[in-house]
DSSP file (Angstrom, degrees, kcal/mol; ACC not computed):
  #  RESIDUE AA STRUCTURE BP1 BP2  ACC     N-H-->O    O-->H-N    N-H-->O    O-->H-N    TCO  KAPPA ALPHA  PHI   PSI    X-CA   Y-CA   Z-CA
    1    1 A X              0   0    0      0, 0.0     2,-0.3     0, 0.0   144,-0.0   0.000 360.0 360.0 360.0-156.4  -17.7  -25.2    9.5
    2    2 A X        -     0   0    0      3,-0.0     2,-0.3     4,-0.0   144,-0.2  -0.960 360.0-109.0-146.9 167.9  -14.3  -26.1    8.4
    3    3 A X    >>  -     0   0    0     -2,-0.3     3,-2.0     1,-0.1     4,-1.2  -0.643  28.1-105.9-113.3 149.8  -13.2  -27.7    5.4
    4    4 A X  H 3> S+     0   0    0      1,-0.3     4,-1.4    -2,-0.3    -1,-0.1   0.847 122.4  59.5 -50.7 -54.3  -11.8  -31.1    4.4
    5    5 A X  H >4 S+     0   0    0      2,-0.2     3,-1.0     1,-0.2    -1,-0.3   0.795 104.6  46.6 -26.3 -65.5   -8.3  -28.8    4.1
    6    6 A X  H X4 S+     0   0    0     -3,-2.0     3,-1.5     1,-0.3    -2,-0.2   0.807 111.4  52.4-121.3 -59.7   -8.5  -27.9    7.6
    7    7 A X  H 3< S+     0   0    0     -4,-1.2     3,-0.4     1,-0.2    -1,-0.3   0.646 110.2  54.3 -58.4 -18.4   -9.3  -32.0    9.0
    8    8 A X  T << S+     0   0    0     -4,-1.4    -1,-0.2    -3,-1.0    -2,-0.2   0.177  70.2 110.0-149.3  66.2   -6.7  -33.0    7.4
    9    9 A X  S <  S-     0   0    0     -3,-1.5    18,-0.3     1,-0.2     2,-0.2   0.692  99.6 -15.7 -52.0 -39.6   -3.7  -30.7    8.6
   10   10 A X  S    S-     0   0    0     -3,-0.4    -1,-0.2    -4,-0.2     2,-0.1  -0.951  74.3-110.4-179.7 152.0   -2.2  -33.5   10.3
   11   11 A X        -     0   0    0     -2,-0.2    13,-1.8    -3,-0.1     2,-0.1  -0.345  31.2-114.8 -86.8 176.2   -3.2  -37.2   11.6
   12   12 A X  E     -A   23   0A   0     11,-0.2     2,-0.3    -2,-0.1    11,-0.2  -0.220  25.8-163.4 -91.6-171.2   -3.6  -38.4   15.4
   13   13 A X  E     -A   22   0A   0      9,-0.6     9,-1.5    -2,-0.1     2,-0.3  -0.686  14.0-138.2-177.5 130.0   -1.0  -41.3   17.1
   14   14 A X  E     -A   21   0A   0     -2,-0.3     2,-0.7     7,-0.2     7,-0.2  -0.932   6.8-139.9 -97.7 148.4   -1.9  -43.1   20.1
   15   15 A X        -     0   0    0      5,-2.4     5,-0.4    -2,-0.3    85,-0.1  -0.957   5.3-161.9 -91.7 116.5    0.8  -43.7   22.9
   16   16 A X  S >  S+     0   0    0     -2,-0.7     3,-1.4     2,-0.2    -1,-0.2   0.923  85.5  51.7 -42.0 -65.5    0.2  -46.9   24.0
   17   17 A X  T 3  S+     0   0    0      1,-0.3    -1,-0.1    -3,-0.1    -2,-0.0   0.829 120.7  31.0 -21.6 -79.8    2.4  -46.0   27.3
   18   18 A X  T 3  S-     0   0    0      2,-0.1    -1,-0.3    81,-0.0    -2,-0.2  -0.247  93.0-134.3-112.8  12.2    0.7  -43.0   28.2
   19   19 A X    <   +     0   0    0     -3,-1.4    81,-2.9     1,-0.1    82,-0.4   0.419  60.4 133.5  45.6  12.0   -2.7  -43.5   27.0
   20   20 A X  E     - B   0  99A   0     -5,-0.4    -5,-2.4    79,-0.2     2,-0.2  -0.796  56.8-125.0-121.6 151.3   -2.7  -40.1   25.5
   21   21 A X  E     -AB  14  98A   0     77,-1.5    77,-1.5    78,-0.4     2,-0.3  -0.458  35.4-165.5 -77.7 144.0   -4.0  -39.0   21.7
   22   22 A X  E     -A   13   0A   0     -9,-1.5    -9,-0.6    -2,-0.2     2,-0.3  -0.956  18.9-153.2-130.6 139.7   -1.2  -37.1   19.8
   23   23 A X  E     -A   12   0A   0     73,-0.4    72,-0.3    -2,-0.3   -11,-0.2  -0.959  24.8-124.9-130.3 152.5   -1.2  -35.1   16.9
   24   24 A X        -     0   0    0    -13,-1.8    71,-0.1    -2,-0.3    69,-0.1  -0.482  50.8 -78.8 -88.4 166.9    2.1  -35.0   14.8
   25   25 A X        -     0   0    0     69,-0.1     2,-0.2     1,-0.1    69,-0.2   0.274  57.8-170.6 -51.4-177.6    3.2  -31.4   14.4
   26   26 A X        -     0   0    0     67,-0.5    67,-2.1   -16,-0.1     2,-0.3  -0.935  24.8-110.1 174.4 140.9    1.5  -29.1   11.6
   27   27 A X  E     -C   92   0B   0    -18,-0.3     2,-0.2    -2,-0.2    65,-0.2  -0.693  36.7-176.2 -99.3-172.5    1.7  -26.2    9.9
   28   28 A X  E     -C   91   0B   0     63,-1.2    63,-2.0    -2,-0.3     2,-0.6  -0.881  23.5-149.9 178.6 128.4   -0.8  -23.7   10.5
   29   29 A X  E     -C   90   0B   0     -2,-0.2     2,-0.5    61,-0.2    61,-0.2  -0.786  14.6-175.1 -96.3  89.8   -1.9  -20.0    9.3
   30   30 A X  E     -C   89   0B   0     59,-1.0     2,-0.6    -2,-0.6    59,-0.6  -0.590  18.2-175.6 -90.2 121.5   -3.7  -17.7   12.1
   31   31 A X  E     -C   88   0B   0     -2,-0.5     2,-0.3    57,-0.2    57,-0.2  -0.807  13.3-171.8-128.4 163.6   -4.9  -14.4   10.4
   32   32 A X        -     0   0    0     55,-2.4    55,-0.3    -2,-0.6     2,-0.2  -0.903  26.2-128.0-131.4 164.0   -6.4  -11.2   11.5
   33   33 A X        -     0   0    0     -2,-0.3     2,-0.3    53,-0.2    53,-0.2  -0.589  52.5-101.8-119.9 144.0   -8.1   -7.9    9.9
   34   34 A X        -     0   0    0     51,-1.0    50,-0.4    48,-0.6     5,-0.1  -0.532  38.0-135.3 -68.9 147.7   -6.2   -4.9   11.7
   35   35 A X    >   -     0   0    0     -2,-0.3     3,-2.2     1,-0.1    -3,-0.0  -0.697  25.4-108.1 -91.3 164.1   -8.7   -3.4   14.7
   36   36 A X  T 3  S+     0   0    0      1,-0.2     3,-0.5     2,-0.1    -1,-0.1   0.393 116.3  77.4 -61.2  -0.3   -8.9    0.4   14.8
   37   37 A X  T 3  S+     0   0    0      1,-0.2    -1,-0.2     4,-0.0    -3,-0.0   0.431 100.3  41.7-100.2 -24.0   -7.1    0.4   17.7
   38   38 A X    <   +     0   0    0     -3,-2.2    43,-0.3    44,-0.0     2,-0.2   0.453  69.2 130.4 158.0 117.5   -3.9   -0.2   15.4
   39   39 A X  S    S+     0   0    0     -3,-0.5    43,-0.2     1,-0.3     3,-0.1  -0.409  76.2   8.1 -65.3 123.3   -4.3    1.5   13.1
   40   40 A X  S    S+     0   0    0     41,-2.6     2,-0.4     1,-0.2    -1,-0.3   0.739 104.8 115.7  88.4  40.6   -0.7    4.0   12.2
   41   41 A X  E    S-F   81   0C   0     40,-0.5    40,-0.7    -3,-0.1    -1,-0.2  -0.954  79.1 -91.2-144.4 146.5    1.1    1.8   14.9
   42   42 A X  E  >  -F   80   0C   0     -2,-0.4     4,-1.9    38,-0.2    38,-0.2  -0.061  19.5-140.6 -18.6  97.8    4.0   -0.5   14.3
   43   43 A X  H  > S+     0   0    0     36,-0.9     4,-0.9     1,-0.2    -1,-0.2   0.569 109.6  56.5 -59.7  -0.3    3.3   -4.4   13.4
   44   44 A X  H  > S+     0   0    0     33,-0.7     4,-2.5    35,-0.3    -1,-0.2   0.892 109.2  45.3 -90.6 -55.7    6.3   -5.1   15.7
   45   45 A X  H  > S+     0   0    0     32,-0.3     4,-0.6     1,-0.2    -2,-0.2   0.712 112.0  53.2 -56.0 -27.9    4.5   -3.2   18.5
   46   46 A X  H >X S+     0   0    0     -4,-1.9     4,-2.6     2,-0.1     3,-1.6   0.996 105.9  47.9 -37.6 -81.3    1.4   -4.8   18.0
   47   47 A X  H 3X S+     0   0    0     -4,-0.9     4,-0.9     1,-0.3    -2,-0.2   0.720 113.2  46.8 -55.5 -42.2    2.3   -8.3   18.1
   48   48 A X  H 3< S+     0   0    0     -4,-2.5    -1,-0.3     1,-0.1    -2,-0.1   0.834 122.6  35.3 -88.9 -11.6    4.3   -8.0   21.2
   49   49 A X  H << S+     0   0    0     -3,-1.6     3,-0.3    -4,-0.6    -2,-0.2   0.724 128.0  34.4 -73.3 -52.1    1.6   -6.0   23.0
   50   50 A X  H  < S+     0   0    0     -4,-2.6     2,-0.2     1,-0.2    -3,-0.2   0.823 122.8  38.8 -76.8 -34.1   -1.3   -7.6   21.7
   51   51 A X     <  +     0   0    0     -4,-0.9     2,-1.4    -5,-0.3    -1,-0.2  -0.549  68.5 171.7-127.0  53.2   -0.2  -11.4   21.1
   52   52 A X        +     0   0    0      1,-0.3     3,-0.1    -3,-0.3    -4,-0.1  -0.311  53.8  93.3 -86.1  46.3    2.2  -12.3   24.6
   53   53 A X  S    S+     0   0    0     -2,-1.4    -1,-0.3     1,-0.1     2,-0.1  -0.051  93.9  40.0-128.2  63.4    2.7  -15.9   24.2
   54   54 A X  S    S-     0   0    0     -3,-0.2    -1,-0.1    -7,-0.1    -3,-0.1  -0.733  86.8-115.0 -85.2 144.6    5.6  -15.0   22.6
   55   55 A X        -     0   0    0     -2,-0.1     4,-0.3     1,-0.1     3,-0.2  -0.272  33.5-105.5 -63.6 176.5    8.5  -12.4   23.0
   56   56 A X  S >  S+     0   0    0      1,-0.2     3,-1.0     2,-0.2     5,-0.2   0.848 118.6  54.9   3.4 -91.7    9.4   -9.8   20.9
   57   57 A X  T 3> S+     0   0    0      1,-0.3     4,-1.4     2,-0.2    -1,-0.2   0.581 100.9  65.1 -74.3 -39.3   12.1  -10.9   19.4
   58   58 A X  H 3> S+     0   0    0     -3,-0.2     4,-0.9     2,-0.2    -1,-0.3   0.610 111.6  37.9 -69.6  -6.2   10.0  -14.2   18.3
   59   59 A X  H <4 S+     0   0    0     -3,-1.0     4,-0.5    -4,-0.3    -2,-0.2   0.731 105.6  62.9-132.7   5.4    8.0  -12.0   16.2
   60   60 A X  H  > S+     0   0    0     -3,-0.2     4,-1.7     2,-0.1    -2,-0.2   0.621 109.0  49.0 -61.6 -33.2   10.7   -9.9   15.2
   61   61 A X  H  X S+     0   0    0     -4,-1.4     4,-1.1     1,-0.3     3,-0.5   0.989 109.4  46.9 -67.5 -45.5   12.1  -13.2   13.6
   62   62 A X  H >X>S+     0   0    0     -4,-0.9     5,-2.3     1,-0.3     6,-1.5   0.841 106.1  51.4 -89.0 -12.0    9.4  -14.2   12.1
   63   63 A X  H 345S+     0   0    0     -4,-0.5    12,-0.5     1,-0.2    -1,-0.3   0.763 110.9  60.5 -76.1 -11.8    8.3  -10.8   10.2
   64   64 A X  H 3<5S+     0   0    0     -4,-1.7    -1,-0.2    -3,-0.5    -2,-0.2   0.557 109.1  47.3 -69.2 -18.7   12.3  -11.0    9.1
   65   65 A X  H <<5S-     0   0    0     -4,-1.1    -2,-0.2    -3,-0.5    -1,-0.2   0.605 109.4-118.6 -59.0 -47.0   11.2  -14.0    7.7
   66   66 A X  T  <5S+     0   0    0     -4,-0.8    -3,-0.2     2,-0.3     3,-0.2   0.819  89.5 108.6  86.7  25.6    8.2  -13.6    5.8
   67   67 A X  S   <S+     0   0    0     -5,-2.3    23,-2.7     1,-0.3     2,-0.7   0.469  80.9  53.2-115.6 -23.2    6.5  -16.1    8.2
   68   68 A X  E    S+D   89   0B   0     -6,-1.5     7,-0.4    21,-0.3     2,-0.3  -0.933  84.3 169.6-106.0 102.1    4.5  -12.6    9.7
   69   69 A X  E     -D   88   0B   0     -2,-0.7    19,-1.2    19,-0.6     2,-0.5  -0.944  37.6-140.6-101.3 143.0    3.0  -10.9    6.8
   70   70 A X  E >  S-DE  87  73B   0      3,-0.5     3,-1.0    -2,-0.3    17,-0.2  -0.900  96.1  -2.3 -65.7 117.1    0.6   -8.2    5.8
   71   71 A X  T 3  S-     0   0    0     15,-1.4    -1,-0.2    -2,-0.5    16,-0.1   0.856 130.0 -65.0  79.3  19.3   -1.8   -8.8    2.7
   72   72 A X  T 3  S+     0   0    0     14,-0.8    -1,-0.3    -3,-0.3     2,-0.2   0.677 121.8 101.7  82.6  -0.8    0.2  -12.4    2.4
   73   73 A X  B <  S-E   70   0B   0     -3,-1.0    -3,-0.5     0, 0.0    -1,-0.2  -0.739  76.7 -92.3-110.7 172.6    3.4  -10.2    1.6
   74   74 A X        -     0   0    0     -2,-0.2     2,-0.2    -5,-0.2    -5,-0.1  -0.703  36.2-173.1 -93.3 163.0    6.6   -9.2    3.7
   75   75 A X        -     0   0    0    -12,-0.5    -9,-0.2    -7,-0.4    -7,-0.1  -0.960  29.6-101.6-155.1 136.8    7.0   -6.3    5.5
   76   76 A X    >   -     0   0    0     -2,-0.2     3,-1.3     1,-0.1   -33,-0.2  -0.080  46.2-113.0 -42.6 137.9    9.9   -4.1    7.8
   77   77 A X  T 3  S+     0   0    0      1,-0.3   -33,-0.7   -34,-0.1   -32,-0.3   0.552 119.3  63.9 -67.8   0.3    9.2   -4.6   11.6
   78   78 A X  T 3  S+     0   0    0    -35,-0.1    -1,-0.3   -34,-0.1   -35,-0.1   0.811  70.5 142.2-107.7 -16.5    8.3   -1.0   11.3
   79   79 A X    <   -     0   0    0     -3,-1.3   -36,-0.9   -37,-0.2     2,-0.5   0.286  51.3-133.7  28.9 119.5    5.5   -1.5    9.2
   80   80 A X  E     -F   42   0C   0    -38,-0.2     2,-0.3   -37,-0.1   -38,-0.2  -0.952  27.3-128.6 -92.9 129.4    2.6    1.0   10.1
   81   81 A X  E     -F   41   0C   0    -40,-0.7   -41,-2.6    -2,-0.5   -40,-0.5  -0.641  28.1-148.0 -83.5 127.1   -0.7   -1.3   10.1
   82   82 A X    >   -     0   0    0      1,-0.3     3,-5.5    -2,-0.3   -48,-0.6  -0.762  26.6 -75.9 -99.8 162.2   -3.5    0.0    8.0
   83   83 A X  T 3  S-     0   0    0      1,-0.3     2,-0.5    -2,-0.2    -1,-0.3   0.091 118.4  -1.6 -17.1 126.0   -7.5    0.2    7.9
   84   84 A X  T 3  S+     0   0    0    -50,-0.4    -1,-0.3     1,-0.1     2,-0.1   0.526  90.8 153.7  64.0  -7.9   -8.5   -3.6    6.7
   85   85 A X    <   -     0   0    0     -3,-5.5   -51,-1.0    -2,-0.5     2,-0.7  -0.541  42.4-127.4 -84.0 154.7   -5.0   -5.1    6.3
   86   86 A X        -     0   0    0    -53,-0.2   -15,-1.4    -2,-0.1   -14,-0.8  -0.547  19.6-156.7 -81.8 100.3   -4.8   -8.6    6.7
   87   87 A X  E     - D   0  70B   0     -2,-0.7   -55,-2.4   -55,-0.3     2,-0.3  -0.494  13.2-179.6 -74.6 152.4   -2.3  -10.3    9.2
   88   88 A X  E     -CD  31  69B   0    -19,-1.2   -19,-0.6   -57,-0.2     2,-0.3  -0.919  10.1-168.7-130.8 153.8   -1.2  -13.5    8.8
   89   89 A X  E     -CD  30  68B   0    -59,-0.6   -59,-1.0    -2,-0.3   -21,-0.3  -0.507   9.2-153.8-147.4 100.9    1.1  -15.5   10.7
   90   90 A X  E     +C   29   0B   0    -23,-2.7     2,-0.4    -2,-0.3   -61,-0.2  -0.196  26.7 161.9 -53.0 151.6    2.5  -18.8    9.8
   91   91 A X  E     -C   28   0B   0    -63,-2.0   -63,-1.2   -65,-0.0     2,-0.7  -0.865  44.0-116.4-156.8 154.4    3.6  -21.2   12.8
   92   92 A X  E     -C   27   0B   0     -2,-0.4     2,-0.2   -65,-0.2   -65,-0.2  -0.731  36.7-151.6 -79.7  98.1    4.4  -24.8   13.5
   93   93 A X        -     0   0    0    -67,-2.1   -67,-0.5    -2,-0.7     2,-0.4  -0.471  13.4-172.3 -78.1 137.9    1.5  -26.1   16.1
   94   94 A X        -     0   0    0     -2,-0.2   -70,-0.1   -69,-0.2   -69,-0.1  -0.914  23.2-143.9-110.1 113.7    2.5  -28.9   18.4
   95   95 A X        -     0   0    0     -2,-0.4    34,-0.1   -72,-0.3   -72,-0.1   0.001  17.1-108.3 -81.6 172.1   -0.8  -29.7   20.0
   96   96 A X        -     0   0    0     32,-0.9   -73,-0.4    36,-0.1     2,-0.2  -0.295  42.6-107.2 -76.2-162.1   -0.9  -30.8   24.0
   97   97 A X        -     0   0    0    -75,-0.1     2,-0.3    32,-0.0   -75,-0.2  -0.525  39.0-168.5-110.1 162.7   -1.7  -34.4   24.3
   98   98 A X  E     -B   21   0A   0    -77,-1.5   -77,-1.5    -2,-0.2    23,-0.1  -0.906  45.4 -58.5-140.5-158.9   -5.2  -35.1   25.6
   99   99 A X  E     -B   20   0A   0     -2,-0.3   -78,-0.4    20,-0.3   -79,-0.2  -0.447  40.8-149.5 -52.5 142.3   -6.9  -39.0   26.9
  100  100 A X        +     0   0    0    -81,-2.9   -80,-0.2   -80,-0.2    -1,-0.1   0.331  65.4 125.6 -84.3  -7.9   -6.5  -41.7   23.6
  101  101 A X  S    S-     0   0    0    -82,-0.4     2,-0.3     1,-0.1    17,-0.2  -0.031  70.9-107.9 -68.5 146.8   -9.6  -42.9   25.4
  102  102 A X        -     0   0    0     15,-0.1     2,-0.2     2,-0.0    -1,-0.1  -0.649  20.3-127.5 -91.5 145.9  -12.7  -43.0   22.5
  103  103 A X        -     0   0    0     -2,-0.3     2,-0.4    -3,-0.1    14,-0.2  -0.473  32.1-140.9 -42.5 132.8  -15.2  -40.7   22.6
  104  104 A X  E     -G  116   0D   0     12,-1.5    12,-1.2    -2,-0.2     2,-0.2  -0.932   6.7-135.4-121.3 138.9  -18.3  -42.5   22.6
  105  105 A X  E     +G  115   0D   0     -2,-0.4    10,-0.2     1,-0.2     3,-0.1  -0.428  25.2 168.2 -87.7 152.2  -21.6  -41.9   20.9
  106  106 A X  E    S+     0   0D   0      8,-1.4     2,-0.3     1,-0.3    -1,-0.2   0.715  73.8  12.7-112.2 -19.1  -24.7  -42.5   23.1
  107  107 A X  E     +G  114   0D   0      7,-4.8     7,-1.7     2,-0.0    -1,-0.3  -0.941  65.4 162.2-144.3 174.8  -27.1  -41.2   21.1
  108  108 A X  E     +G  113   0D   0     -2,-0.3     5,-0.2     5,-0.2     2,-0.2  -0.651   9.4 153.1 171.5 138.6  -27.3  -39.9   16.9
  109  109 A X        -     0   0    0      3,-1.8    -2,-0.0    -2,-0.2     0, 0.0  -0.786  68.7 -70.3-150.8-171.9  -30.1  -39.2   14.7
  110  110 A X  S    S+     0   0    0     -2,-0.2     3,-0.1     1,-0.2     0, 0.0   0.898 128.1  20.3 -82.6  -7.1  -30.3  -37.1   12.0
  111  111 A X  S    S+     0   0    0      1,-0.1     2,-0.3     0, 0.0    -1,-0.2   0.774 118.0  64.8-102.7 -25.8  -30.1  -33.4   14.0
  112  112 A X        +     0   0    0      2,-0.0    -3,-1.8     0, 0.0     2,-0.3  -0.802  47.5 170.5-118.8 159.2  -28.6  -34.6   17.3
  113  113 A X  E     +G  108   0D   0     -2,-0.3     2,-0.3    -5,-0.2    -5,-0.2  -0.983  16.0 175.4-138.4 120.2  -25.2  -36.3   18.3
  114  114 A X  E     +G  107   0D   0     -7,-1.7    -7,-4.8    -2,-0.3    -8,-1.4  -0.957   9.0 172.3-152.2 136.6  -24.8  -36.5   21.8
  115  115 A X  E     -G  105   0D   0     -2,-0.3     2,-0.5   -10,-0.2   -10,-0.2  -0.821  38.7-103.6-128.7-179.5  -21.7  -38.3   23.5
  116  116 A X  E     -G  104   0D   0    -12,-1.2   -12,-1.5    -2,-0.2     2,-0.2  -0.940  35.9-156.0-106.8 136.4  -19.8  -39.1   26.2
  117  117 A X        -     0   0    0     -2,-0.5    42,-1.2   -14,-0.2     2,-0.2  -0.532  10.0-134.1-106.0 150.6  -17.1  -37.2   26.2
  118  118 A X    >   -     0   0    0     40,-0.2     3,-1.5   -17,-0.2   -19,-0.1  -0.513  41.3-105.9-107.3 147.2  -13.5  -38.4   28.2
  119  119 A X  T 3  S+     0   0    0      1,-0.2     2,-0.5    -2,-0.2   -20,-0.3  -0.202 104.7  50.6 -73.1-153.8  -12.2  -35.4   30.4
  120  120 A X  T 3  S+     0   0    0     35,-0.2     2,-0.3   -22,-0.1    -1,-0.2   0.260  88.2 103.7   4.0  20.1   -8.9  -33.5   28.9
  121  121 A X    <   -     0   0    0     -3,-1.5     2,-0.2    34,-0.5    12,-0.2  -0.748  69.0-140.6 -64.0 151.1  -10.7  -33.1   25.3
  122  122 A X        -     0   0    0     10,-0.4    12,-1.6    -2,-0.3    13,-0.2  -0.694   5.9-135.1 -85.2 161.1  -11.7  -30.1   24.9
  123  123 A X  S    S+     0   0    0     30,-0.6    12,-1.5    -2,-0.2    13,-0.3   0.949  84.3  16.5 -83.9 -34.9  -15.0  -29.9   23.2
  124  124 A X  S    S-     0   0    0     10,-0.1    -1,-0.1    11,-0.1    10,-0.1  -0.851  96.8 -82.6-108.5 157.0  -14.1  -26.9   20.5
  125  125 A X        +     0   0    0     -2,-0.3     2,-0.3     8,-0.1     5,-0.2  -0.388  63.4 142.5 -62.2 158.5  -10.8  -25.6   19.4
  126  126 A X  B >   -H  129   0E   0      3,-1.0     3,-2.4     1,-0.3    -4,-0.1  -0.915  56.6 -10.9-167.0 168.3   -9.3  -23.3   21.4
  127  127 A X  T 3  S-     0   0    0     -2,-0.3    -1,-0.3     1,-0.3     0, 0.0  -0.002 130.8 -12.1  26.3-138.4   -6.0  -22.1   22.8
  128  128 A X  T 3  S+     0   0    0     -3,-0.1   -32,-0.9     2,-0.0     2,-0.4   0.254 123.0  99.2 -62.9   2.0   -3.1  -25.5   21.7
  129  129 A X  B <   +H  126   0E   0     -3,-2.4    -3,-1.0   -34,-0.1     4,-0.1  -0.837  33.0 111.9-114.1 140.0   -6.0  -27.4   20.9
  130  130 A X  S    S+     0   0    0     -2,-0.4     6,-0.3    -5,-0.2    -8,-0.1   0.001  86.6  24.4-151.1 -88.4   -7.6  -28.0   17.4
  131  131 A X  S    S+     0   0    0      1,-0.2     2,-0.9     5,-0.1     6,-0.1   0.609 112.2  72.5 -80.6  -0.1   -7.6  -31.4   16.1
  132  132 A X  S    S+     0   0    0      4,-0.1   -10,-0.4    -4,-0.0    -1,-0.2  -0.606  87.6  77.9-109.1  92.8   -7.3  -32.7   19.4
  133  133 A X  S >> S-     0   0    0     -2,-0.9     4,-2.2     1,-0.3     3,-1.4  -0.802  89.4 -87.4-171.3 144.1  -11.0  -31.9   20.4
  134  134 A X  H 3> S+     0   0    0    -12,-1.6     4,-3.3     1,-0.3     5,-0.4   0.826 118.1  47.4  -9.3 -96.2  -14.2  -33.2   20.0
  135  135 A X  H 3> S+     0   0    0    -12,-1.5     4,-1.8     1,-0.3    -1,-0.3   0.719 110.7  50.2 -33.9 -47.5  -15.2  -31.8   17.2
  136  136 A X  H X4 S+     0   0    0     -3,-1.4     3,-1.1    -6,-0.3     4,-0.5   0.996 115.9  45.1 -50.1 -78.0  -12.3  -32.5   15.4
  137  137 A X  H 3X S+     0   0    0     -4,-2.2     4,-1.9     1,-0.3     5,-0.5   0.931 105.4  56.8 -37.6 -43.2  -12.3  -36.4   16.6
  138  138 A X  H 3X>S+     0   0    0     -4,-3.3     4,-2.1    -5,-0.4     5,-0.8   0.981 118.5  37.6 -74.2 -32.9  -15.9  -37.0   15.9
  139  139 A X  H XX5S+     0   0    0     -4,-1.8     4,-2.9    -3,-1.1     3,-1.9   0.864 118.9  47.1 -76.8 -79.5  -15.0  -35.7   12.1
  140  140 A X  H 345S+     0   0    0     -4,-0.5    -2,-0.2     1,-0.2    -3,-0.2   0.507 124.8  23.4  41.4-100.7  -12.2  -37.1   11.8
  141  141 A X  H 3<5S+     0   0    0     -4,-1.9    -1,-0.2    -5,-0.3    -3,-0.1   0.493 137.7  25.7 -72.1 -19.9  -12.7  -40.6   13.1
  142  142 A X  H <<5S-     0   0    0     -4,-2.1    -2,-0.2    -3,-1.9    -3,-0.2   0.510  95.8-121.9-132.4   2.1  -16.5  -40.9   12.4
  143  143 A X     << +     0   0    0     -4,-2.9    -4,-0.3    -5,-0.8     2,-0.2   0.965  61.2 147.4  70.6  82.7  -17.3  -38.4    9.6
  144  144 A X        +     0   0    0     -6,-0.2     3,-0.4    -9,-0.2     2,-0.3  -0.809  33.9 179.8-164.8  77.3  -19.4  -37.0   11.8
  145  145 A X        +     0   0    0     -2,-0.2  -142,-0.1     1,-0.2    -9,-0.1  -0.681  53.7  14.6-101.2 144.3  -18.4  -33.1    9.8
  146  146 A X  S    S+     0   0    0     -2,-0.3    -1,-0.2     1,-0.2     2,-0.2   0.804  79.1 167.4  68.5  37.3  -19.6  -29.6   10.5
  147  147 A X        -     0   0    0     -3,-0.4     2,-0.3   -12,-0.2    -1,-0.2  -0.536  22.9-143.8-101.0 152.7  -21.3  -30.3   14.0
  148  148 A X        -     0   0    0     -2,-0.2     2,-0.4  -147,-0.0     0, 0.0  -0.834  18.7-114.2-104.3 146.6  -22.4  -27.3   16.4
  149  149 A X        +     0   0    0     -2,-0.3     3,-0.1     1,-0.1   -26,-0.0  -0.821  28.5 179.0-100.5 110.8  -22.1  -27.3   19.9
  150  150 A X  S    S-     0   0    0      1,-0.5     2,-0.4    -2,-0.4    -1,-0.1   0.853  75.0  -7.4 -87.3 -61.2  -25.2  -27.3   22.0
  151  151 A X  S    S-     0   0    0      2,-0.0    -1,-0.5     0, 0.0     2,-0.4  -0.947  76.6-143.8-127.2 157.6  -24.0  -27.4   25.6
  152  152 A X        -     0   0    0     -2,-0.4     2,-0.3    -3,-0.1    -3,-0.0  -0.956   6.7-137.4-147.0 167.8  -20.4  -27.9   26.2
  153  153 A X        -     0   0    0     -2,-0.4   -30,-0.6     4,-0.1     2,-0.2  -0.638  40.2-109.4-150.5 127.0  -18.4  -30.0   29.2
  154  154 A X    >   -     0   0    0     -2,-0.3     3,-1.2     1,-0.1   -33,-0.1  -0.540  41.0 -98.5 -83.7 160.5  -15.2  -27.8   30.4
  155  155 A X  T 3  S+     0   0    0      1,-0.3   -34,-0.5    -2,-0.2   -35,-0.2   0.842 126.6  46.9 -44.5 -38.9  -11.6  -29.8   29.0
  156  156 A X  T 3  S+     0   0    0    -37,-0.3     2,-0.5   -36,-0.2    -1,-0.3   0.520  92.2  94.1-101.7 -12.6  -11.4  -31.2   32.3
  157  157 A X    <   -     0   0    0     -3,-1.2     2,-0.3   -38,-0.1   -40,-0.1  -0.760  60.7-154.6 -80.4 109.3  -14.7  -32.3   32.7
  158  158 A X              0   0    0     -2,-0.5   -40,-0.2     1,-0.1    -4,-0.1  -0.671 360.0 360.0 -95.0 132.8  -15.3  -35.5   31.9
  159  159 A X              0   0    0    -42,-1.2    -1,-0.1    -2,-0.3   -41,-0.1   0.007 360.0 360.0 160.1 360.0  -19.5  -37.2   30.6
């Protein structure tokens, strides 16, 4: 599950206007264990091979930075990636927007939670979405912390 830390990365906003849920900017640490696949090869060459929703040159910046580390420390864009080190990569998420419309519960007892859900949540994070998804909302807004997903309703799919 995720941890009190993690819920509360950043708060919601509703746009009145636009009817859509906002979450104000955040930082946020995505890490990885190297795969064997590479292993002896350049973290600059990784990252732009491996990780394309950025260029290059964006992940040249940030290992010049210290905002792309190995083992939490900096490291030369020529860096050779070893066995078990840990990447990290700092960035500033802006999440999409999704419905401000409320989730609503139809049913809760003490093993099941079952709602209806409003289409453009997602239900779990994924891709630009984290706090703006179910799961995230229902803790969030109802304390409703550490829930599992039984069947799950595509972003765009709305009940």
């Amino acid at each position: 599950g995720f941890t009190d830390e993690r819920y509360n990365e950043t708060t919601y906003y509703h746009d009145s206007d636009t009817k859509l849920r906002k979450v104000y900017p955040y930082y946020f640490t995505f890490t990885t264990f190297t795969k064997g696949r590479w292993v002896g090869e350049k973290i600059l060459e990784v990252f732009a091979r491996e990780f394309r929703a950025h260029p290059a040159e964006e992940y040249e910046r940030c290992i010049k930075a210290g905002t792309l580390t190995v083992n939490y420390e900096k490291v030369d864009t020529d860096y050779r990636l070893k066995h078990n080190d840990l990447l990290a990569n700092i960035v500033h998420r802006h999440e999409v927007p999704v419905s401000s419309e409320r989730i609503n519960i139809i049913h809760m007892d003490d093993e099941l939670v079952v709602v209806n859900k409003p289409a453009s949540i997602p239900v779990h994070p994924c891709g630009r979405y984290r706090h703006n998804t179910v799961v995230f909302i229902l803790a969030k807004e109802y304390g409703l912390k550490n829930l599992r997903t039984i069947h799950r309703l595509d972003r765009l799919t709305s009940g």
